[in-house]
C-alpha positions in Angstrom: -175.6 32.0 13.7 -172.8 34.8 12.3 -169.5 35.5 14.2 -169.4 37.5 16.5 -167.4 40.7 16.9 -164.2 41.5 18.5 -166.0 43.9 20.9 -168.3 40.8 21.5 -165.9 38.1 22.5 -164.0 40.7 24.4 -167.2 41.5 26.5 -167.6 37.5 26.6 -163.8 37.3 28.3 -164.7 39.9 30.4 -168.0 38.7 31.8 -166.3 35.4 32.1 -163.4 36.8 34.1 -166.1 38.5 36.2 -167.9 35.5 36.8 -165.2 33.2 37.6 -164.2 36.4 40.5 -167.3 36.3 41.5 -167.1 33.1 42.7 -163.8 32.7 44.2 -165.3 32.6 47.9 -167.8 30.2 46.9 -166.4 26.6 48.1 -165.9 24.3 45.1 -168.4 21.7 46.5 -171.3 23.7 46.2 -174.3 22.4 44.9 -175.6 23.8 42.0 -179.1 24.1 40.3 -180.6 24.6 36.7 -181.2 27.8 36.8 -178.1 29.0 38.1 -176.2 26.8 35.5 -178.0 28.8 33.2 -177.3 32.2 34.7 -173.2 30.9 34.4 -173.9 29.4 31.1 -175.6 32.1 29.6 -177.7 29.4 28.5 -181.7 29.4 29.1 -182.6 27.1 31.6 -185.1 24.9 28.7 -182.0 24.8 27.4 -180.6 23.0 29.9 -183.1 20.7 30.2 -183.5 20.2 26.5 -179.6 19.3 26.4 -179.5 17.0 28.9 -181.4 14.2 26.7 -180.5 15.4 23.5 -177.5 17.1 23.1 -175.6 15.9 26.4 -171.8 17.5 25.3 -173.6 21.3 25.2 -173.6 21.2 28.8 -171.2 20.1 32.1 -172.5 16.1 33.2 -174.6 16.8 36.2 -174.1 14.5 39.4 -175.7 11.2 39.0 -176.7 10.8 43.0 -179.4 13.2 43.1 -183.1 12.8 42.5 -182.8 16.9 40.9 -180.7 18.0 38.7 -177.8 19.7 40.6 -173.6 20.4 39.1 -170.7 20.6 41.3 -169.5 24.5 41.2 -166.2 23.2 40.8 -166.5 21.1 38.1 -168.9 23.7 36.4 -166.4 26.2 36.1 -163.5 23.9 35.3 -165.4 23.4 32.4 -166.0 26.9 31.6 -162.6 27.3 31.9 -161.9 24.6 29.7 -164.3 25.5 27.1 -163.2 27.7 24.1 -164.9 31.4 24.2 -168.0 31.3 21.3 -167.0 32.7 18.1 -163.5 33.1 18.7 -161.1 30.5 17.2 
């Protein structure tokens, strides 16, 4: 996997930023599934589900009370925030 540009990461902070306004309305406690994880991600959704067993730190910790997978939107996009942008630094 190469670097990626500066007109890459700078599309990446601004579909982040676009996101993240998006989402301003939505109330933190929302309930979350898979496949939108993956559409905030930019992750596919096996990807997800291959993660969860194997690679646990490549995505948010879902929330252990549920029978289905589901993510808190808050935390979700504390951790985006959190999370350095791909390829840069």
């Amino acid at each position: 996997m190469g670097s990626m540009s500066l007109e890459e990461v700078l599309e990446n902070l601004e579909l982040r930023a676009r996101v993240l306004r998006a989402l301003r309305d939505v109330p933190p406690e929302a309930l979350i599934s898979p496949a939108e994880l993956a559409a905030l991600t930019a992750f596919a959704e096996p990807t997800i589900q291959h993660a969860r067993t194997r690679n646990p730190k490549l995505i948010p910790p879902p929330l252990s009370e549920f029978s289905v997978l589901r993510w808190r939107l808050g935390d979700v996009l504390q951790w985006l925030r959190d999370r350095p942008v791909r390829g840069h630094g």
